[in-house]
C-alpha atoms as one frame of an Amber mdcrd trajectory, in Angstrom:
protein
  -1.402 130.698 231.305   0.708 129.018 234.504   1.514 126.094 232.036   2.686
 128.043 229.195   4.835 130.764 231.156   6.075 127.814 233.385   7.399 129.962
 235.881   6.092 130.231 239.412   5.509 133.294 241.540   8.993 133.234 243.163
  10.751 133.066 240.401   9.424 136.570 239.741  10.336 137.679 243.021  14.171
 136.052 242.608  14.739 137.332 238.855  13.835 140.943 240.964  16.146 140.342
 243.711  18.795 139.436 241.289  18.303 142.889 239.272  18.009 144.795 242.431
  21.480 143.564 243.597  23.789 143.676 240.242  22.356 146.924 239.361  24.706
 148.736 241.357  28.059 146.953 240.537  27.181 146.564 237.203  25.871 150.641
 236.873  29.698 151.553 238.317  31.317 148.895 235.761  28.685 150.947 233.197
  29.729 154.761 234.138  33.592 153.973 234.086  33.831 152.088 231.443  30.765
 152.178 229.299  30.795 148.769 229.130  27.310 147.150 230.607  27.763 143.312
 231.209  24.935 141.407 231.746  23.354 138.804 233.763  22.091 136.593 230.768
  23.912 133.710 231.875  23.786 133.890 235.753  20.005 134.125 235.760  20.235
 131.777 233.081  22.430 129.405 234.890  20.943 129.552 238.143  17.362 129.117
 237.398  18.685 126.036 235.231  19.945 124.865 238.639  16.837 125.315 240.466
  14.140 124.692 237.780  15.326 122.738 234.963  13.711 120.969 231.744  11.419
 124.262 231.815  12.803 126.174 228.870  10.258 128.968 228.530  10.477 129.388
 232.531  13.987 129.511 232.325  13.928 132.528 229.248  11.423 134.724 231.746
  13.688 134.691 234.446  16.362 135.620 232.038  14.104 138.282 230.730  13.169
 139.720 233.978  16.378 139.523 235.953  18.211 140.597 233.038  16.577 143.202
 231.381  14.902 144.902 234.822  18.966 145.716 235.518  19.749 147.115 232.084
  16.332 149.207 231.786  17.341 150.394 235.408  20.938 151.529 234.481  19.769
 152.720 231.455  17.109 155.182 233.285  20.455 155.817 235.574  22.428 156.695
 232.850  19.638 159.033 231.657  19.755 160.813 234.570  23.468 161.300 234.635
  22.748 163.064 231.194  19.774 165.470 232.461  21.683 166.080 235.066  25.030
 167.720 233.033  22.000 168.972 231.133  19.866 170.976 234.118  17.270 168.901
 233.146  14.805 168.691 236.350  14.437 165.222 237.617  10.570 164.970 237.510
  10.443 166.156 233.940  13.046 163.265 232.814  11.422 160.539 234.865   8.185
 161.465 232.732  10.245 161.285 229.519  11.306 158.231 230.409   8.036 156.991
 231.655   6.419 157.927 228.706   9.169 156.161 226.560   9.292 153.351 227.821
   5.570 152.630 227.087   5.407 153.977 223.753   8.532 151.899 222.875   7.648
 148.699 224.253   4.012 149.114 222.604   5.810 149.765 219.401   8.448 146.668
 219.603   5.307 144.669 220.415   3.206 146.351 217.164   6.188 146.096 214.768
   7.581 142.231 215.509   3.896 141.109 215.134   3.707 142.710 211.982   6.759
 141.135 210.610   6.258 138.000 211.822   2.908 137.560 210.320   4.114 139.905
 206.569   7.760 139.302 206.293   8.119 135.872 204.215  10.924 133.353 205.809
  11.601 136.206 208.524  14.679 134.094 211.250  15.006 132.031 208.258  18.719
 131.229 209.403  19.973 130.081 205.842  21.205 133.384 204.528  21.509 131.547
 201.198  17.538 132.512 201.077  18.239 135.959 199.862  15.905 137.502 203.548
  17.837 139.888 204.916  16.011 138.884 208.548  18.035 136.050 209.724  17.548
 137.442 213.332  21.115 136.381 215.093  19.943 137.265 218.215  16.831 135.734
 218.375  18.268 132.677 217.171  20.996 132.634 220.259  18.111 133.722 222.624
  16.299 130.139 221.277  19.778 128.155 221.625  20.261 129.676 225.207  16.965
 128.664 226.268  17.222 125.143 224.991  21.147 124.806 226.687  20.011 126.190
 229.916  16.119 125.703 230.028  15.503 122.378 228.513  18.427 120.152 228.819
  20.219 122.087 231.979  23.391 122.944 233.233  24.042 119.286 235.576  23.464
 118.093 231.828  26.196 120.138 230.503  28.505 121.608 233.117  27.538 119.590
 235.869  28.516 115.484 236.762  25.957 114.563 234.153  27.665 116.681 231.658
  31.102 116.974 229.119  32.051 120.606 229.765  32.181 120.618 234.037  35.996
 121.906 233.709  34.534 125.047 232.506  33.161 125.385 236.234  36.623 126.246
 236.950  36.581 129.640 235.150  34.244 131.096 237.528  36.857 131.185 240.205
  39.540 132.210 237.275  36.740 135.331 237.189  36.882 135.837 241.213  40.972
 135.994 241.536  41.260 137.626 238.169  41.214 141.267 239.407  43.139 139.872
 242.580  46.021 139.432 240.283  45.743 142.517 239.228  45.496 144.031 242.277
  48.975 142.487 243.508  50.365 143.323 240.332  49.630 146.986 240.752  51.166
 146.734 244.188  54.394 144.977 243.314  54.789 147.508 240.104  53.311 150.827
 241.212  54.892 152.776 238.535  53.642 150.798 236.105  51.072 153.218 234.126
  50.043 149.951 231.922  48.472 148.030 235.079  45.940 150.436 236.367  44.419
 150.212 232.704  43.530 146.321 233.003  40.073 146.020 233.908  38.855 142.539
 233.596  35.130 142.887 233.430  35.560 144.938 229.904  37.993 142.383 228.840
  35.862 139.415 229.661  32.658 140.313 228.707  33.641 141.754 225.400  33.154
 137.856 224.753  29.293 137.856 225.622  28.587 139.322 222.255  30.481 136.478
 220.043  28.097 134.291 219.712  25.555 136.107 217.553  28.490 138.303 216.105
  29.886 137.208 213.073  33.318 137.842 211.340  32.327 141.296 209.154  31.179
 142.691 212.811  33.885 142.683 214.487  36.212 143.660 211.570  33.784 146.744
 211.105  34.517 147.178 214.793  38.053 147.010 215.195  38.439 149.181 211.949
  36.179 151.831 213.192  37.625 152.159 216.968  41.499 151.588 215.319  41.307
 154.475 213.043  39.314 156.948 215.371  39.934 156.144 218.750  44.063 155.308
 218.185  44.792 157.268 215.059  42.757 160.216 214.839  42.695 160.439 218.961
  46.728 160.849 218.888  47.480 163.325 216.027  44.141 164.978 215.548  42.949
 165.198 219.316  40.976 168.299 218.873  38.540 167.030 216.171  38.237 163.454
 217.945  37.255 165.763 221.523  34.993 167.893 219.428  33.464 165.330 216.910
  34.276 161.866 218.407  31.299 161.446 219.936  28.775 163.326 217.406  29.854
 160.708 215.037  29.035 157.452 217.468  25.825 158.821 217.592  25.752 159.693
 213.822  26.551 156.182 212.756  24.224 154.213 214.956  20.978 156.743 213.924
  22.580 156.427 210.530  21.922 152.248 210.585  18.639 152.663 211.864  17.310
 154.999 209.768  18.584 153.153 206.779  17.131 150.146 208.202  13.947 151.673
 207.887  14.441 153.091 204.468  15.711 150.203 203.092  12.554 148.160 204.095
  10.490 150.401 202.605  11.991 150.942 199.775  13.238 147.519 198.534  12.140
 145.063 201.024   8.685 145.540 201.579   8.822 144.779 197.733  10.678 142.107
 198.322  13.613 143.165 196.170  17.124 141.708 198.190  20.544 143.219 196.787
  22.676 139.663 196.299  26.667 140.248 196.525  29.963 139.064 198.388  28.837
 140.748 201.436  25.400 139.093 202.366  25.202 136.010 200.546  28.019 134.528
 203.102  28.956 137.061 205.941  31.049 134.436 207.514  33.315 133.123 204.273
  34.016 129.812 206.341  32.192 126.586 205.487  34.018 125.272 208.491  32.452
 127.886 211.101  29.121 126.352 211.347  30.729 122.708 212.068  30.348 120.907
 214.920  33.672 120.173 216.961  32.279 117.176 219.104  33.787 113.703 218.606
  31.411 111.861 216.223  28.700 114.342 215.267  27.856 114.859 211.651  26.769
 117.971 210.567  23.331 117.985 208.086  24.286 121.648 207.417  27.356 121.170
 205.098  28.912 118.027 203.294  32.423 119.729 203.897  32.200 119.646 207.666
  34.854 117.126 208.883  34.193 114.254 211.314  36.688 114.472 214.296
């Protein structure tokens, strides 16, 4: 089991340490923003440092660092809702309790079931007519192999190409500095107290399994209901707004569900401009390193 996991006991112990110290900077980031960055790549990054050519050590200190903050901030955030609700404390801990082990039960129930019913499930050609190309998953894999396998001296560091891109992590440390002297040498300035840098940069950490038709859904759904409708119909967006963020993400997931059942358990896939190529661009699966030719596409250029 030590061999496969390939993660010693201390690495347990630092992924822990890690969540127990972001969770607070990252849970006030969280309730004035509700923006939730996450450690993915620092946890990735430094247990590349310490432990590298381990890729499947490298993912469960990603997993535990990473994901003990957000299931902590979510619990927090929980709370901040029971309590606006006079919920008592014990009962919602239970709730949550509960939840958590019924979900995480299910999650483990329902991904075994696909994986061993759903024909070319993560299949990442979406020319295959599945629907489950699994994005996510897919960047999960390429982040372990990055960080894990080949390691950041490899890429970032003096064995590497990319070491200039060191440099933005002290870009990220006098960032809000510069803000900071801005809003002192322009107090009156109502635009500079509305620059917060964390929301600005790490809008960036969901690119890279995003594709094109997300964010345009995106920036079409905030434009006309959080600009438009927010400045001449502010009564219906401070009576409705939120009802309908909930409404549309239970509305995906319970069509998710029907859909399945109804058409792809049956394997029937709906084929049309919108899924056969969510990207449109040939070009956005090229590589953009000197000399590489692509196997994916013969109309990738060669720089």
């Amino acid at each position: 089991m030590k061999d496969q996991v390939q993660m010693p006991f201390w690495g347990l112990i630092g992924a822990a340490v890690m969540a127990f110290v972001f969770t607070l900077p990252i849970s006030i980031i969280t309730a004035t923003t509700n923006q939730t960055p996450g450690l993915n790549i620092i946890t990735e990054y430094a247990m590349g440092l310490i432990y590298p050519g381990r890729p499947i050590a490298n993912v469960c200190f990603k997993t535990y660092g990473y994901m003990s903050m957000t299931q902590a901030i979510s619990f927090l955030s929980d709370f901040k809702l029971g309590h606006y609700m006079k919920i008592p404390p014990r009962s919602m801990f239970l709730v949550q309790f509960l939840g958590t082990i019924i979900a995480g039960t299910v999650n483990l129930c329902v991904a075994w079931y696909m994986i061993n019913h759903v024909d070319q499930i993560c299949f990442p050609d979406p020319k295959s007519g599945s629907p489950w190309t699994c994005p996510n998953d897919h960047v999960f894999f390429d982040a372990s192999v990055i960080w894990g396998l080949v390691g950041p001296r490899r890429i970032f560091g003096p064995l590497g190409n990319y070491g200039a891109l060191n440099w933005f992590f002290l870009g990220g440390l006098m960032g809000p500095v510069v803000v900071w002297i801005f809003h002192l040498l322009f107090p009156k300035a109502s635009w500079i107290p509305l620059i917060n840098l964390p929301v600005l940069l790490g809008a960036t950490a969901a690119m890279p399994p995003a594709m094109a038709v997300n964010y345009n859904s995106w920036i079409l759904v905030g434009t006309i209901f959080n600009f438009f409708v927010f400045r001449y119909r502010k009564m219906w967006w401070k009576r409705y707004n939120y009802i309908l963020s909930a409404a549309l993400d239970a509305g995906v997931a319970f069509m998710a569900v029907l859909l399945y059942f109804s058409t792809g358990i049956e394997n029937i896939n709906v084929h049309w401009w919108g899924t056969d190529n969510p990207e449109h661009c040939d070009l956005a699966r090229c590589p953009t390193a000197k000399g590489i030719v692509s196997p994916l596409s013969d109309s990738c250029p060669t720089f």
